[in-house]
N, C-alpha and C positions, 0 to 999 in steps of 0.2 A: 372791772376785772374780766379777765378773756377766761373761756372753758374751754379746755383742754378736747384735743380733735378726740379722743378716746369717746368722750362723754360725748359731744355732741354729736356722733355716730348712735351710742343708745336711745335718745331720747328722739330719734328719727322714727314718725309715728308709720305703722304699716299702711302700705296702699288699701286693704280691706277694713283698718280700721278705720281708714279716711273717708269713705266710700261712706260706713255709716255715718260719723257723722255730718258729712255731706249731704246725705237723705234726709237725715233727722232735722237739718236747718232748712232745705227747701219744704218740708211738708209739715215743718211752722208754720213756716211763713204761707204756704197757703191755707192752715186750716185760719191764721191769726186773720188775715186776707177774705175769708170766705165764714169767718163765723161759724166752724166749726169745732168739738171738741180735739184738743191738742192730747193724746196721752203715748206717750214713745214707745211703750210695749207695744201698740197696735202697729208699728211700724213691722212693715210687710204682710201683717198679716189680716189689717182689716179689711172690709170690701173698698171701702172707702177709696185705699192707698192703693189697691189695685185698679182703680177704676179710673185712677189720678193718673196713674203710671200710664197706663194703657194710651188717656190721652195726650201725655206727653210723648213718648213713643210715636204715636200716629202724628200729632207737628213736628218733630224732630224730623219723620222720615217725609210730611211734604214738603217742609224746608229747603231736606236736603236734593228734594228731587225739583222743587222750581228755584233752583242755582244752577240746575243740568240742564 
């Protein structure tokens, strides 16, 4: 059965709620990966997740700078 274009414009998830969980699956997967405690509250706010962040930020930007 087809849904109706009305609904499937509702159920169209927003870009920041995408964003979380987005986040929330890569930093499973590295706590699942690295044997760490997994708890989704501490998402953004633990040291942890910042420190994770941080170095994925710094490979992100020498990636992008040895493709230049």
């Amino acid at each position: 059965m087809a849904i109706p274009n009305y609904i499937q414009k509702t159920l169209v998830m927003k870009p920041e709620v995408s964003k979380i969980f987005d986040d929330l699956e890569d930093w499973l997967d590295h706590c699942r990966f690295n044997l760490l405690p997994f708890n989704p509250k501490d998402l953004y706010k633990s040291k942890e997740y910042k420190e994770w962040q941080r170095e994925r930020s710094k490979a992100a930007r020498n990636a992008h700078r040895d493709q230049h």
